[in-house]
N, C-alpha and C positions, 0 to 999 in steps of 0.2 A: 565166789559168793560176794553179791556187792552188800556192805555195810551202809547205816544210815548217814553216815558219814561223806561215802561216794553219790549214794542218790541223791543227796544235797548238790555235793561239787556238779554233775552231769543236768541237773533240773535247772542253776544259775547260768552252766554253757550255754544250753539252749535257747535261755530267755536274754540271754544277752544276745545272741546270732540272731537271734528275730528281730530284734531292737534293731538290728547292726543295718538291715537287709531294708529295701521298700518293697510293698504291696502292688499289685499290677494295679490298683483302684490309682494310689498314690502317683506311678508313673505316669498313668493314663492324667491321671488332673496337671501333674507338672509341664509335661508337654502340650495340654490345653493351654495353659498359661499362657506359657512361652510361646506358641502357637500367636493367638493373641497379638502378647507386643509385641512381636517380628511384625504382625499385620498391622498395627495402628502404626507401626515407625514407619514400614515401606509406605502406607495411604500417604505417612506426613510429609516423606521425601518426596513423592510423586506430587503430591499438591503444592512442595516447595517450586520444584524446577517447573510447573505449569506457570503457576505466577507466576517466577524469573521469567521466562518464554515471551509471554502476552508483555510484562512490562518491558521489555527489550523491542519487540516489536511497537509499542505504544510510542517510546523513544523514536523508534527511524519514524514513524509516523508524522511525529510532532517537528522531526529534524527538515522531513520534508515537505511542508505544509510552511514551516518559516520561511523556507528556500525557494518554495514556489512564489509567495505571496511577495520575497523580498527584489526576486530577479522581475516579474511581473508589473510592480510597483515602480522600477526604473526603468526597463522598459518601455515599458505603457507611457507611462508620464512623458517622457522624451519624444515620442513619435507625435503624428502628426495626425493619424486616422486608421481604421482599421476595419478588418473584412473578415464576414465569420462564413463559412461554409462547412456543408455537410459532412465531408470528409475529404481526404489528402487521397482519395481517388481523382486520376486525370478527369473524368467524364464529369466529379460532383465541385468543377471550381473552374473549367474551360471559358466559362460566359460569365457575363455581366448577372443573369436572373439566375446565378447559380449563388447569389450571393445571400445567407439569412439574414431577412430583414428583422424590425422590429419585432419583438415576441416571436421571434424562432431562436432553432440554437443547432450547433452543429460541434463538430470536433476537429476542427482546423480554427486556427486565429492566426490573421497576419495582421504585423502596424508594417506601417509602412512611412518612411522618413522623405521629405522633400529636402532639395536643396535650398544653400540659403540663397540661390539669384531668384529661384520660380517657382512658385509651391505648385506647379503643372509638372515639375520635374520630381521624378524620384531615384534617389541616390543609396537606398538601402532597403530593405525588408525582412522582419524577423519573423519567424513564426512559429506557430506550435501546434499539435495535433497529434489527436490521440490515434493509437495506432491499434484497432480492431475491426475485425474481419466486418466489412459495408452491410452482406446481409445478417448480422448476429449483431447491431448495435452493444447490446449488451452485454457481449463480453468484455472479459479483463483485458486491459491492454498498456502499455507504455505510454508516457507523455513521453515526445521527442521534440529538440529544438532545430531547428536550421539558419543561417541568417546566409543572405545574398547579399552583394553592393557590384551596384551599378558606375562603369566609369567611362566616358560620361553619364551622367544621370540622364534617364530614359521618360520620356513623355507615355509611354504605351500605357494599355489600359492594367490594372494590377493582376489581371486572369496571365497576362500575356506575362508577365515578369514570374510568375510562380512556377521555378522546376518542373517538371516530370517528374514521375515519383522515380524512376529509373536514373535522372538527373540529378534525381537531392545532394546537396554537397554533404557529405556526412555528419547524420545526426546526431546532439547527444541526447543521451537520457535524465530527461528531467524526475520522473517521477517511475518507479518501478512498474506498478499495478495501479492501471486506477480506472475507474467507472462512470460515466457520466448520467447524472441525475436530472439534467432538464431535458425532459420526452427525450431520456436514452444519452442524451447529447453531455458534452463538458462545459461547451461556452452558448452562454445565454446572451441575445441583445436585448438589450436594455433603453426605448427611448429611440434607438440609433446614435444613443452616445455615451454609453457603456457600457462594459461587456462583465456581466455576471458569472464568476465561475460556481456550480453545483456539482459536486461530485463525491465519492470515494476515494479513498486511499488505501490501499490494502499491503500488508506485508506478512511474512510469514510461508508456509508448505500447505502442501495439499490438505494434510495431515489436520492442521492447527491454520484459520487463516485470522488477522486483525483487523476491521477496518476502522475508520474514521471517517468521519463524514464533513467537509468543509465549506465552505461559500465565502466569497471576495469578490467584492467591486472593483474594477478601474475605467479610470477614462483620460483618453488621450488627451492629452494640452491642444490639440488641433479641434 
């Protein structure tokens, strides 16, 4: 026989065990919660390392845009004259009328260095050209360098002193990805006596690509 005494002590167990316990409402809302900030912390990490990403890429961008403008800038200036064609295909630079004149633009540049008895002789050539497929101008592609010299320095016309692309002495890579923006092309003439670079720079994956967009003048001392 329970006394008032026990139904006391058994009615404060209980209400303390209920106290003790949470409600499925209760767990259901805590796990909302926490549900929640797990999600705004992972958006906030995810939009960390994007940024990091892009400003790393914007970096190589900037690094090679210096690089181009600074190797271009002494070479350019140093040389004597220069030849812009359509591309670093044998068939689009074999001839004289292969050459882009004024207001065209193409993806090959060469200067080209006289000696100092004969400015009929040429004793060096550098060049640069972008490297994507003839019929897809606009794809992505590689700026590559090559420089040849001549010993003795050669009177021939400049088509005739330009490699074969099977021939090229081996190129480096100037710029990873890059696009050219005058009608598809990288190097613009200017006048016939500057050569305007318009182009892209791209870095980055399939995934995530960066570009930048740049433009530069030079002209040769000659």
């Amino acid at each position: 026989m329970r006394t008032p005494e026990k139904e006391l002590t058994l009615l404060s167990s209980n209400q303390k065990s209920s106290k003790d316990g949470l409600t499925l409402v209760e767990i259901m809302v805590v796990m909302s919660i926490s549900l929640l900030l797990v999600t705004g912390v992972l958006s906030f990490y995810i939009q960390f390392l994007k940024m990091g990403y892009v400003n790393e890429q914007r970096n190589r961008i900037n690094r090679d845009i210096r690089q181009l403008t600074s190797e271009l800038t002494r070479v350019g200036k140093q040389s004597n004259d220069f030849f812009i064609y359509e591309s670093i295909a044998n068939d689009a630079r074999d001839a004289p009328n292969d050459r882009q004149l004024d207001g065209t633009s193409g993806d090959l540049l060469v200067f080209t260095y006289n000696s100092d008895s004969s400015k009929n002789e040429t004793e060096r050539i550098v060049g640069y050209y972008r490297a994507s497929e003839a019929s897809d101008p606009d794809a992505l592609g590689p700026v590559m360098r090559f420089e040849v010299h001549f010993s003795p320095a050669s009177q021939l016309a400049i088509e005739k002193l330009i490699p074969k692309v099977d021939s090229l002495p081996e190129p480096d890579v100037v710029i990873e990805l890059s696009k050219g923006l005058a009608d598809g092309r990288l190097f613009y003439n200017f006048l016939g006596k500057s050569i305007m670079l318009n182009g892209q720079i791209y870095h980055g994956n399939d995934a995530k690509r960066v570009t930048e967009t740049y433009n530069y003048t030079i002209s040769p001392r000659g």
